[in-house]
C-alpha positions in Angstrom: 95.6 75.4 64.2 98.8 76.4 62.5 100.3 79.5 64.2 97.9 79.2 66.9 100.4 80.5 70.0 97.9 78.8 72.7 96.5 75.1 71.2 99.0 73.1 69.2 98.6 69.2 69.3 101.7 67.2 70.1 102.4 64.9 67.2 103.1 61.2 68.4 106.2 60.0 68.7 106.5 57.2 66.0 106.9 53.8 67.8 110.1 52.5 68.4 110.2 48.6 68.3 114.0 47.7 68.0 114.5 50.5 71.0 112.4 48.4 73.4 114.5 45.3 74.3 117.1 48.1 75.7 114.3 49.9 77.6 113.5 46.7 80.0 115.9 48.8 82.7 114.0 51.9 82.7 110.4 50.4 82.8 111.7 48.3 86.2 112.9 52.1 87.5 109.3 53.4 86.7 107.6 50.3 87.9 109.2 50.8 91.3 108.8 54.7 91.2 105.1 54.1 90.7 104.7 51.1 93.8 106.2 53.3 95.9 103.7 56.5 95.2 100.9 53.7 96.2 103.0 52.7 99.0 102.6 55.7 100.5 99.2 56.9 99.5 98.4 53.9 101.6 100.5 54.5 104.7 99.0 58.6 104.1 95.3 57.5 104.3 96.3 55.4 107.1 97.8 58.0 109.1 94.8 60.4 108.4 92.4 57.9 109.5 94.1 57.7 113.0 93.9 61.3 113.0 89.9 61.2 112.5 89.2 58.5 115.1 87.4 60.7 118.0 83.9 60.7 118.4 84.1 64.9 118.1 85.7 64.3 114.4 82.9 64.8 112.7 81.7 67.8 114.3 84.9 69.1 114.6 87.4 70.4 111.6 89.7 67.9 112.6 89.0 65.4 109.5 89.6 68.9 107.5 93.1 69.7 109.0 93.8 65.8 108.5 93.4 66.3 104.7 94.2 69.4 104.0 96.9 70.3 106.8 99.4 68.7 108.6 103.1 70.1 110.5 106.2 68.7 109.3 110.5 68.8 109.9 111.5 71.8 108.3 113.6 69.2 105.9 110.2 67.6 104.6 108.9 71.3 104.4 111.7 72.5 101.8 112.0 69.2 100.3 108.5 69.6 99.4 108.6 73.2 98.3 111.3 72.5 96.3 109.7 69.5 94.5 106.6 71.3 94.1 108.1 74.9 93.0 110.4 73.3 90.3 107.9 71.7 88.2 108.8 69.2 84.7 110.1 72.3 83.4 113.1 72.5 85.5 114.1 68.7 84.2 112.8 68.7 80.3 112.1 72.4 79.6 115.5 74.2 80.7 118.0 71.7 79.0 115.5 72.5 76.1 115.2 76.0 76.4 118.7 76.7 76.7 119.7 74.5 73.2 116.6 76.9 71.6 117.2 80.5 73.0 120.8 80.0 74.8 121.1 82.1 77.6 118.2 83.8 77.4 117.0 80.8 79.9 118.9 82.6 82.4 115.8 84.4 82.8 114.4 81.7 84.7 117.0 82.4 87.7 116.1 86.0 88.1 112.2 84.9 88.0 112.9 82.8 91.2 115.2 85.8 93.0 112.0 87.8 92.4 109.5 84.8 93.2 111.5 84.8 96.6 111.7 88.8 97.3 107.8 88.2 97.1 108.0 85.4 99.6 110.1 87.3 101.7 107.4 89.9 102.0 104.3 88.2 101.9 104.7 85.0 104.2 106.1 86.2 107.6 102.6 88.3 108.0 100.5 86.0 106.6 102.2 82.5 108.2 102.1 84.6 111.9 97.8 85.7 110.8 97.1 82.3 110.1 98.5 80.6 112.7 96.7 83.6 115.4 93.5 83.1 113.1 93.4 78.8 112.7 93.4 79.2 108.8 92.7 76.3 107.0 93.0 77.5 103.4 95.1 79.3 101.3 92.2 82.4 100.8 91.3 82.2 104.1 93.1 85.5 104.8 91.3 87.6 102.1 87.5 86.4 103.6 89.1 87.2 107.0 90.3 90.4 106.0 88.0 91.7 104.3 84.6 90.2 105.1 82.7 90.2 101.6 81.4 88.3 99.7 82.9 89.5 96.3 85.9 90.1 97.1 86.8 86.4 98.4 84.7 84.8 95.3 86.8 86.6 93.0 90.3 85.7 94.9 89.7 82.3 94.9 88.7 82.5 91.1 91.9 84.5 90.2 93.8 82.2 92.6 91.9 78.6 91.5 91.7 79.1 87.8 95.5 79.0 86.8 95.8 75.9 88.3 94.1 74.7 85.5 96.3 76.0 83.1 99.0 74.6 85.7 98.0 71.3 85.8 96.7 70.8 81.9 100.6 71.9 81.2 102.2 69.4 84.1 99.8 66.4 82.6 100.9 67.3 78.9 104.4 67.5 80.0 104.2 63.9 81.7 102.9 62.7 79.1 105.0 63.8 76.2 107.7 62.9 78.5 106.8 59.4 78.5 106.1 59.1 74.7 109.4 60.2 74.5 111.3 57.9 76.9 109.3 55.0 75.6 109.6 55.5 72.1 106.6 55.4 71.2 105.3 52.7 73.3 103.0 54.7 75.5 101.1 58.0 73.7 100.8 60.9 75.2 96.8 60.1 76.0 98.1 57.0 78.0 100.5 58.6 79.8 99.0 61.9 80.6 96.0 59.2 81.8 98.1 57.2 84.1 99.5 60.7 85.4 95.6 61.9 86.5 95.4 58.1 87.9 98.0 58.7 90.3 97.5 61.8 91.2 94.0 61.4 92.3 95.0 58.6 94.2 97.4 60.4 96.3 95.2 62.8 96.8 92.1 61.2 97.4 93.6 58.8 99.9 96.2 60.2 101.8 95.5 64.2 101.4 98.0 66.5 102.6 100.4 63.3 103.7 100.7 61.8 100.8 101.4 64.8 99.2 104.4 65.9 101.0 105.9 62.4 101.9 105.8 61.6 97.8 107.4 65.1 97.1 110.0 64.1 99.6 110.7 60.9 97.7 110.7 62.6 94.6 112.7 65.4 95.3 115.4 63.3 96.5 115.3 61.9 93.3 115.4 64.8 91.5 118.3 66.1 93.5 120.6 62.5 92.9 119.8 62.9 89.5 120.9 66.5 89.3 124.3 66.1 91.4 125.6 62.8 89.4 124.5 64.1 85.9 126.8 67.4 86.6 130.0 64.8 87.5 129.1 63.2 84.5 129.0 65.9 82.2 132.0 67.4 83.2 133.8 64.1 83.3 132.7 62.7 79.5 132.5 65.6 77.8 134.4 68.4 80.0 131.8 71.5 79.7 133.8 74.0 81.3 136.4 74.2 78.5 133.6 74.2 75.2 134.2 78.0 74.8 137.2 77.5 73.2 137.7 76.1 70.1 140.5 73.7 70.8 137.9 71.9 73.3 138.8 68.0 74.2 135.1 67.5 72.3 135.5 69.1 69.2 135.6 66.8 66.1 133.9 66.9 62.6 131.4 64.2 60.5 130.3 64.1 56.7 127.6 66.1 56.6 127.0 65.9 52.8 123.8 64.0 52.7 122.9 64.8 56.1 120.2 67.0 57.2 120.6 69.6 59.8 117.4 70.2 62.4 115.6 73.3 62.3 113.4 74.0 64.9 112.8 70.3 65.7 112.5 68.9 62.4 114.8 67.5 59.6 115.8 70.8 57.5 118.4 71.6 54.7 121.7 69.2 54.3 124.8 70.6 55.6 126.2 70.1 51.8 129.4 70.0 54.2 132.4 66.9 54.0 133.4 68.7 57.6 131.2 69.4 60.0 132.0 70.7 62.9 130.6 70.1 66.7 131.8 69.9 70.3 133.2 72.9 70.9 130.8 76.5 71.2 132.4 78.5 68.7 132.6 76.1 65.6 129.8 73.8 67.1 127.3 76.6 67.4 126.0 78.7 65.1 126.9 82.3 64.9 122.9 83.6 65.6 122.6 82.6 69.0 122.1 83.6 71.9 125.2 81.2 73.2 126.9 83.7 71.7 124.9 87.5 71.2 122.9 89.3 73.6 119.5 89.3 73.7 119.0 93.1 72.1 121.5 91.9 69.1 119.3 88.8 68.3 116.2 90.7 68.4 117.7 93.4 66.0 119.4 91.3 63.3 116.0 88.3 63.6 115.4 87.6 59.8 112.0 88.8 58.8 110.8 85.2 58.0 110.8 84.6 61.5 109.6 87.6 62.8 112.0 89.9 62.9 113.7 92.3 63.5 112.0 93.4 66.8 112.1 97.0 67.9 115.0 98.5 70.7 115.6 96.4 73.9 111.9 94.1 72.8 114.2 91.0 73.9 115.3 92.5 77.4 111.8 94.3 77.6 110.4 91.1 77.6 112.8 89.6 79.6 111.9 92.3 82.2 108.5 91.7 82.4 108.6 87.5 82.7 110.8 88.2 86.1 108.0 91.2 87.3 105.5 88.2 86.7 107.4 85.9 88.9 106.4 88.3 91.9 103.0 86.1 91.7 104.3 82.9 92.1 104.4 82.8 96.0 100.2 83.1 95.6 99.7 79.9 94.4 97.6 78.3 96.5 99.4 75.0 96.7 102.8 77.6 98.1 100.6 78.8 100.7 99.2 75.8 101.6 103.0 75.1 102.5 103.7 77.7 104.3 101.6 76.1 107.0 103.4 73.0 107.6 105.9 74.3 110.0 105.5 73.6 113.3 106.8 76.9 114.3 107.4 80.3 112.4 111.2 79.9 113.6 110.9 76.3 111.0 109.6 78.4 108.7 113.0 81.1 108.5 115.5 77.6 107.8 113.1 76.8 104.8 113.4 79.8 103.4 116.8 80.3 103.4 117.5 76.4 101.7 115.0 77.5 99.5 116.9 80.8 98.2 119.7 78.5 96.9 117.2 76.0 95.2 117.1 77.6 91.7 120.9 76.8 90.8 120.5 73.1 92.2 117.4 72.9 90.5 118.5 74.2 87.5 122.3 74.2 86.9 122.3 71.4 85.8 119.5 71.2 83.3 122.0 74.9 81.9 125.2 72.3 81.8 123.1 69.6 80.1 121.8 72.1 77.4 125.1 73.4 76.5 126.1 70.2 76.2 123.7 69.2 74.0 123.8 72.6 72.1 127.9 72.4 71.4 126.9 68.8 69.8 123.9 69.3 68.2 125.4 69.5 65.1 126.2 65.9 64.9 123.8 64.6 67.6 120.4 66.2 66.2 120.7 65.2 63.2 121.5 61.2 63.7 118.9 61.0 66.3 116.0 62.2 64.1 116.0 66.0 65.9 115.0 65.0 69.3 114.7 67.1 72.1 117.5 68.0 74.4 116.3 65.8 77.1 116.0 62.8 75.2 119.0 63.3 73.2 120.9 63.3 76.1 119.6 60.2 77.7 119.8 58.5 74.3 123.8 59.4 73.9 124.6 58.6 77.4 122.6 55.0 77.1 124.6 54.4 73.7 127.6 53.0 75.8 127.6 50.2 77.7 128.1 51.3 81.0 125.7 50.2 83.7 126.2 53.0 85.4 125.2 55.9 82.4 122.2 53.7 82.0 121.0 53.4 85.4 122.0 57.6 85.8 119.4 57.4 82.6 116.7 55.4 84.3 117.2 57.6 87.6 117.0 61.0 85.0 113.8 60.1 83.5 112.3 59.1 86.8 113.3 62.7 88.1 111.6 63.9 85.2 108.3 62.4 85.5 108.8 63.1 89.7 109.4 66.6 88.9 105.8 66.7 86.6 103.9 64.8 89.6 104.7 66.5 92.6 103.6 69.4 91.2 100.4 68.6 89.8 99.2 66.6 93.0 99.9 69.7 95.0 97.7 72.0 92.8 94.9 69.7 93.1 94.9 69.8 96.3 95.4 73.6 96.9 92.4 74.2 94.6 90.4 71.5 96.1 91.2 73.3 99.6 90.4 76.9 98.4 86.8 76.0 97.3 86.0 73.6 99.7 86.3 75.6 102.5 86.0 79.5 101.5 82.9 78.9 99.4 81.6 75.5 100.2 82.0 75.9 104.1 82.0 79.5 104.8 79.1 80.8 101.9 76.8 77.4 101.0 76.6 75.4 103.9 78.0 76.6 107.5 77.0 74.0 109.2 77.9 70.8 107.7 80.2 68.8 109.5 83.6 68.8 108.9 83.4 65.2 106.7 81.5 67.0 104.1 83.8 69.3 102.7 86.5 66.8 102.4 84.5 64.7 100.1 83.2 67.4 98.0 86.5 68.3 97.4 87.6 65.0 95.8 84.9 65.5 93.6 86.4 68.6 92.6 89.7 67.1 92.5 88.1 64.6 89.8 86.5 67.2 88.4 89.5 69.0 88.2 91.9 66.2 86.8 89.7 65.3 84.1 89.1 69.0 82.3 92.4 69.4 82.9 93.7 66.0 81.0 91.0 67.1 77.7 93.0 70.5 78.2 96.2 69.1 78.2 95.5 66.8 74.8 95.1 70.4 73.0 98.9 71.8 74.1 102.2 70.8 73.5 105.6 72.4 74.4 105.9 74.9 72.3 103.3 76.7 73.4 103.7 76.4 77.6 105.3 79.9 78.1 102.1 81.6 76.6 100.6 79.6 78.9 102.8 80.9 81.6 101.7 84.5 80.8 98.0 83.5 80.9 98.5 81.9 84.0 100.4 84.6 85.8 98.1 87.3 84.2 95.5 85.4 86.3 97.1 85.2 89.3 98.4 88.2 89.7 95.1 89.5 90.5 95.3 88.1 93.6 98.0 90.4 95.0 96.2 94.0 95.5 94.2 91.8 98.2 97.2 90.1 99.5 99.7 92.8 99.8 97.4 96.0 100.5 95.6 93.5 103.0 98.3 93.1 104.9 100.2 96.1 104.7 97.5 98.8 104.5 93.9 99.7 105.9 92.7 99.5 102.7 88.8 98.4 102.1 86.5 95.7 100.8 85.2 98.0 98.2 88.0 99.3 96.6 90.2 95.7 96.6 86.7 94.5 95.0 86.8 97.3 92.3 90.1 97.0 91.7 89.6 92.9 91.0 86.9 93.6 88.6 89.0 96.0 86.7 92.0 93.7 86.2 90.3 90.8 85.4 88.1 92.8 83.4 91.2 94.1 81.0 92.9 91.1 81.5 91.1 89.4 78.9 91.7 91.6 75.8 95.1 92.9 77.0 96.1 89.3 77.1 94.5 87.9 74.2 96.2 90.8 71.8 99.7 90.0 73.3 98.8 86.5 72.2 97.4 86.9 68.7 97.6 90.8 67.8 99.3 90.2 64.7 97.1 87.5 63.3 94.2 90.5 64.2 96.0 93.5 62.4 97.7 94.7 65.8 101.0 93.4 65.6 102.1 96.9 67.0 100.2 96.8 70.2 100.5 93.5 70.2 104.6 94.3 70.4 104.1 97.0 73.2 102.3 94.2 75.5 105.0 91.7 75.0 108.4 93.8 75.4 107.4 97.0 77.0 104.3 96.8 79.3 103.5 93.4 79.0 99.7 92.6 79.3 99.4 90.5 82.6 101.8 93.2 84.2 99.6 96.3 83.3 96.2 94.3 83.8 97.3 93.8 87.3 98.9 98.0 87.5 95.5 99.0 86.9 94.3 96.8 89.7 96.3 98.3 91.5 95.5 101.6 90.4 92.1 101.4 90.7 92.3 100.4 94.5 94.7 103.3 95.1 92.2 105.9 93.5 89.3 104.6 95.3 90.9 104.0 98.1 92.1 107.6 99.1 88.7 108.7 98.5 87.1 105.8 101.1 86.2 107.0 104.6 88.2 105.6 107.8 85.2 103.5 108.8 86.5 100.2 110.3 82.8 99.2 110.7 82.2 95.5 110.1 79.2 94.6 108.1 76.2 92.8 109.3 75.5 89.7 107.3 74.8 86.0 107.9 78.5 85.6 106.1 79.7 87.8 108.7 78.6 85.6 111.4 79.7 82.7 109.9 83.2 84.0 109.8 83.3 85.1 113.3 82.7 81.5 114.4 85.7 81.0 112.4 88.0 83.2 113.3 87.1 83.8 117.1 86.2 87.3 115.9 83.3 89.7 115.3 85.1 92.8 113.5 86.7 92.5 110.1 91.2 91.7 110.8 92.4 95.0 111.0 95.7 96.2 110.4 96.2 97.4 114.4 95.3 93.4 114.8 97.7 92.4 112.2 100.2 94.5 114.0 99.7 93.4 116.7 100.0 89.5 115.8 104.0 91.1 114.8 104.6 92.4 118.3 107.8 90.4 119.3 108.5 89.5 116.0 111.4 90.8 113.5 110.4 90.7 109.8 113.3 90.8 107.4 114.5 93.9 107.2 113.6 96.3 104.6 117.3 97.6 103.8 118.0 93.7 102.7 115.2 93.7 100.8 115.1 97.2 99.0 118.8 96.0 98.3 117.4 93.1 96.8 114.5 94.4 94.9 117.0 97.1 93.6 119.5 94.7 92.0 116.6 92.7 90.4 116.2 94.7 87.5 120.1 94.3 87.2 119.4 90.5 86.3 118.3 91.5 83.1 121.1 92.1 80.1 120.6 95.7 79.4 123.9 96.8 79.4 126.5 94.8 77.7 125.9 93.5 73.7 128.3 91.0 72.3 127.5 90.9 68.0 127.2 88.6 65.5 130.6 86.8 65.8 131.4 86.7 69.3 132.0 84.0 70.9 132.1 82.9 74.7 134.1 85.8 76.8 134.2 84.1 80.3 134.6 80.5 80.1 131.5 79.2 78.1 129.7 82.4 78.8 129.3 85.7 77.0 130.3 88.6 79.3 126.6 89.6 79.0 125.3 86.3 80.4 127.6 86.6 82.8 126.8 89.7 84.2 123.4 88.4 84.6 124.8 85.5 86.4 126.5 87.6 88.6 123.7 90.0 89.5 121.5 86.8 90.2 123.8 85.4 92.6 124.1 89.3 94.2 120.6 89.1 94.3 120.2 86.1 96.1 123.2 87.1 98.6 120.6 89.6 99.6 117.6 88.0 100.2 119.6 85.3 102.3 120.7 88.5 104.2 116.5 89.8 104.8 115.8 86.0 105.6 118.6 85.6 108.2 117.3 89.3 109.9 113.7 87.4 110.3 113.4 86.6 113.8 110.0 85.3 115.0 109.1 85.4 118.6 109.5 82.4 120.5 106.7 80.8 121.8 106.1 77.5 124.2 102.7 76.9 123.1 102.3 75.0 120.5 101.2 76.1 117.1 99.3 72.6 116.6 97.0 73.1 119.0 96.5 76.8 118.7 94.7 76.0 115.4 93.0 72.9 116.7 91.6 74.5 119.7 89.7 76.7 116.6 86.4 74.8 115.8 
C-alpha cells in the first residue's frame, strides 16, 4: 500500500530489552491509571443502578436517562469537554506536527476559534429545545423537527459514521502510543486491544457516569502534565530565547558517521565534524516552516516531494481545515454534553473555560515541539529517529532525577488519558443516537425503556471491534486524511441543524439536500485523496487548497436546500404516519417543532449577540497567514516566531477575545423549576 494516503500499517516498534528494567516506574503509573478507570466504572454502574430501582423503571425512560444522561457541576461539565474535545492528538500529534510542518500546526488553534463560533451559534437553541422537548439523544432535534423518516435516518448516518473513523484513529493512536512507551514490549494489536477492553467497560457498566467522572480524572491529568512540562521546558532548556543564535542550548556533535533522520527514518550522514543544534537558526534547517511561511514552502517544495504547489495552495488549504472545524460541535458525543448542565445559566461558565482550552491544551505540546525541533539535530539521530513525543520523554528520563521521570510517567499517562476519554465518549454518543432515534422511535415504540439500553451495548461491541480491525490498517501518517473524511461526513449534518433552527425550512428539501452531499461526497473526496495516482492531480489540487472537497460537498447541500426550499409552499402541515404518533408521545406534541415554537422556547432569553459574533467570524479568516511571507533564510522575527506565525497567533487570540465577548452577552432566563425533572416528567 505504498503511497496509499488512507491505509498504511504501523511498523512495530523493535523490542527494547535493556530499556525495561528503567520502565518499572512507568508501568506502576499505568497500572494505577488503569485500577482507577475500574474503580469508577464500578462506583458508575452502581450509582445508575440506584437510579433504576422503582418499580415504574422499566416502563419508564428512566433506565435510559441513567445511561445515557445525567446533570453535573459545571466544573465536571468542562473538565469533561475538554478531555473529550482534545483527543491523543493534542498530547502525541501537536509536539509531532509542529517538529514536521512548524508552524503550520498553528492551524489547529484557529480550527478550535471556529469549532467554538459554531458552538456559540448552535447550542443556546438547541440546549434551551431539548431541555423544553425532554431530548434524550443527540438527533433527537432533527426527528423532532422535521418529522420524517429520511431525513433523521440519514442525520444519524452522517452523524454516527465518523465516529468510526474517530474511534479506529483514537484506538490506533493508543496503541502506537504504547508500543512506543514500552519499547516494544506491548504491539500495537495488544494495546489497541486493552484500549477496546476498557472502554467497553466503562461504558457498558457505568454509562454516562463513568464516562464523565473518568474524563474528570483524566483531564486533570492531562492538565498537571501540561503545566509542569511548560516550567520544565523553560527551566532545562530555556525555549523562549532559541530564536537566537547565541541560545544557552546551542552546542555542536561529530556528525561524520552519523546519520541524519528524514521523515522518520535513518537518512544521509551529516559528513559534518560540527554539527549544530539547540538554537532555531543553526539548529533548524533553512526549509521550514519554523522559519518561511506557508506560501514560500509551498512555492520553493522540491519536485521529488511534490512540489512546487500552485499560489497560496498552503494557506488555501489551511483555510479550508479551519471552515471544516465549523462541524466539530455536531459530534454526537459534544451534544450529548451539552445536556449535562443542570441549568442553561451552567451551560454559559462552560463555555467561556472552554474558549481558553485550546492554548492549555495545546501550548504546550507547541513549546515541546520546538524544543524537540531546535535539537533534533543531535537528538533524532542518537535515538534512532523517534517521534517527538517519545524523544522528549526519553531525553528528560536520561537524567537521574526522580522528579523528570515521574513528570515522564505522569506525560505518558496524559497521553493515553487524552486517547481514552475520547474514544469512550463516541461510543457512547453513537450507541445513544441509534438506540433511541431508530431503535425506539422507528423499530419498536413500545419496548420498555431496558431494551434499548442493552441493544446499545451490543452496538457499542459492535462498534469497538470494527473499529479496532480498522485501526490495525492506519497509522499516523495518515490521520489528517482521515480527518477530512471524517469531517466531510459530518458536515452533512449541519443544513438540518442550522436551517432547523434558524429557518422554516422543510423536510423535503433538508432531505434532498442530504442526498446531494453525501451523494458528491464520495467522488469529491476520494479524488482529493488519490487524484494524482488516477491522472487528476489537477483537480485533485483544486479540492485540497482551493475548494476543498468535504467543504463544497456540504456547499451544495446547502445549496440544494436553498433552491428547493424557495420554491416549497408555507405549509406547516404535519404528516400523518405511525412515526408521527410515535413522536408526539415523545415530545408532548402533535405538529412538527416549528420555528414560532422554537422562538418561543427563547422568549426571556439573550443569545450571544450577533455583533460579537460577526466580529468573530470576520477575524477568522484572519487566522490564516495570507499576508506576511518570510523566504528562504529567515529566521525567527519575534522571539522564536516568524512575524507571519505571529500574526496568526495574534488574530487567534483576537479571535477568541471575541467569542468570550458573544459568550459573556448570553443570558438565559432564570427559572426555579428544575431542569431534571422537566425532562423526567417526559415518558
Amino acid at each position: 500500500m505504498a503511497g496509499n494516503p488512507l491505509f498504511v500499517p504501523f511498523p512495530d516498534v523493535p523490542y527494547n530489552e535493556e530499556a525495561q528494567s528503567n520502565l518499572t516506574g512507568l508501568y506502576a503509573t499505568f497500572g494505577v491509571y488503569f485500577v482507577a478507570l475500574v474503580g469508577i466504572a464500578i462506583w458508575a454502574f452502581r450509582t445508575k443502578l440506584a437510579a433504576e430501582q422503582n418499580a415504574q423503571a422499566a416502563k419508564s425512560r428512566v433506565e435510559l436517562q441513567a445511561h445515557y444522561t445525567g446533570t453535573y457541576h459545571p466544573i465536571f461539565i468542562a473538565l469533561t469537554i475538554f478531555s473529550t474535545a482534545f483527543s491523543g492528538y493534542t498530547v502525541i500529534g501537536v509536539p509531532q506536527t509542529t517538529l514536521e510542518n512548524g508552524y503550520y500546526v498553528l492551524q489547529f488553534f484557529a480550527g478550535t476559534c471556529a469549532q467554538s463560533l459554531a458552538m456559540l451559534i448552535f447550542f443556546p437553541r438547541l440546549r434551551r429545545i431539548g431541555m423544553e422537548r425532554g431530548y434524550l439523544s443527540p438527533t433527537d432535534f432533527v426527528a423532532d423537527r422535521y418529522r420524517n423518516k429520511g431525513v433523521t435516518l440519514l442525520a444519524v448516518f452522517a452523524a454516527c459514521l465518523p465516529q468510526f473513523i474517530y474511534l479506529a484513529v483514537q484506538l490506533a493512536s493508543f496503541g502506537e502510543t504504547l508500543a512506543g512507551l514500552s519499547r516494544g514490549l506491548i504491539p500495537k494489536f495488544w494495546g489497541s486491544l486493552i484500549a477496546v477492553v476498557f472502554m467497553l467497560t466503562m461504558e457498558i457498566l457505568g454509562g454516562m457516569h463513568s464516562v464523565v467522572m473518568s474524563d474528570v480524572i483524566q483531564a486533570v491529568i492531562m492538565l498537571a502534565g501540561f503545566i509542569i512540562l511548560v516550567f520544565v521546558l523553560f527551566q532545562e532548556y530555556s525555549v523562549l530565547e532559541m530564536g537566537s543564535a547565541t541560545c544557552p542550548t546551542a552546542g555542536t556533535f561529530d556528525g561524520t558517521n552519523i546519520q541524519e533522520c528524514f521523515r522518520g527514518a535513518p537518512g544521509l550522514f551529516f559528513n559534518d565534524s560540527a554539527v549544530e543544534y539547540g538554537c532555531i537558526p543553526q539548529g533548524i534547517g533553512a526549509f521550514s516552516m519554523m522559519k518561511i511561511d506557508p506560501a514560500t514552502f509551498g512555492d520553493e517544495l522540491l519536485p521529488q516531494l511534490g512540489g512546487p504547489f500552485p499560489p497560496f495552495f498552503m494557506n488555501g488549504r489551511w483555510f479550508w481545515f479551519v471552515v471544516n472545524f465549523l462541524a466539530f460541535p455536531l459530534n454526537p458525543h459534544l451534544i450529548q454534553r451539552m445536556f449535562l448542565a443542570e441549568k442553561d445559566s451552567q451551560l454559559v461558565g462552560v463555555v467561556k473555560l472552554l474558549l481558553f482550552s485550546p492554548f492549555v491544551a495545546m501550548g504546550p505540546g507547541v513549546i515541546a515541539g520546538v524544543t524537540v525541533a531546535a535539537h533534533w539535530n543531535l537528538w533524532g539521530s542518537s535515538l534512532g529517529c523517534p517521534s517527538a513525543f517519545a524523544t522528549l520523554g526519553v531525553i528528560l528520563q536520561q537524567g537521574d532525577s526522580a522528579f523528570l521521570y515521574g513528570l515522564v510517567s505522569l506525560l505518558s499517562c496524559a497521553a493515553l488519558a487524552a486517547v481514552m476519554s475520547s474514544a469512550d465518549s463516541v461510543i457512547l454518543g453513537v450507541s445513544n443516537c441509534v438506540t433511541v432515534d431508530i431503535y425506539r422511535n422507528m423499530i419498536n415504540p413500545d419496548t420498555d425503556a431496558r431494551t434499548p439500553v442493552r441493544i446499545g451495548m451490543v452496538i457499542s461491541v459492535i462498534m469497538a471491534l470494527v473499529s479496532f480491525w480498522f485501526c490495525m490498517e492506519i497509522s499516523g501518517p495518515t490521520f489528517l486524511n482521515w480527518l477530512s473524511v471524517q469531517n466531510g461526513i459530518l458536515f452533512q449534518v449541519a443544513p438540518a441543524m442550522l436551517l432547523g433552527l434558524w429557518t422554516n425550512v422543510k423536510a423535503g428539501p433538508i432531505f434532498a439536500g442530504q442526498v446531494v452531499g453525501l451523494i458528491t461526497a464520495v467522488p469529491l473526496i476520494a479524488i482529493m485523496l488519490f487524484g494524482r495516482a488516477w491522472d487528476m492531480a489537477t483537480l485533485q489540487g483544486i479540492l485540497t487548497g482551493y475548494f476543498a472537497a468535504p467543504s463544497l460537498a456540504a456547499a451544495l447541500n446547502f445549496l440544494t436546500v436553498f433552491l428547493l426550499h424557495r420554491g416549497a409552499t408555507d405549509d406547516e402541515s404535519t404528516p400523518t404516519s405511525e412515526y408521527n404518533d410515535v413522536l408526539e408521545k415523545r415530545y408532548n406534541d402533535a405538529n412538527v417543532l416549528s420555528l414560532e415554537t422554537i422562538e418561543k422556547f427563547m422568549e426571556g432569553s439573550i443569545e450571544p449577540r450577533k455583533l460579537w459574533l460577526a466580529l468573530a467570524g470576520a477575524v477568522l479568516p484572519l487566522t490564516v497567514p495570507w499576508f506576511f511571507t518570510s523566504p528562504i533564510g529567515s529566521n525567527p522575527d519575534v522571539g522564536i516566531m516568524p512575524f507571519w506565525a505571529f500574526f496568526v497567533l495574534l488574530m487567534t487570540i483576537l479571535d477568541t477575545v471575541f467569542l468570550f465577548l458573544a459568550a459573556a452577552s448570553w443570558r438565559p432566563k432564570d427559572t426555579t423549576e428544575s431542569e431534571v425533572a422537566l425532562v423526567d416528567q417526559t415518558i
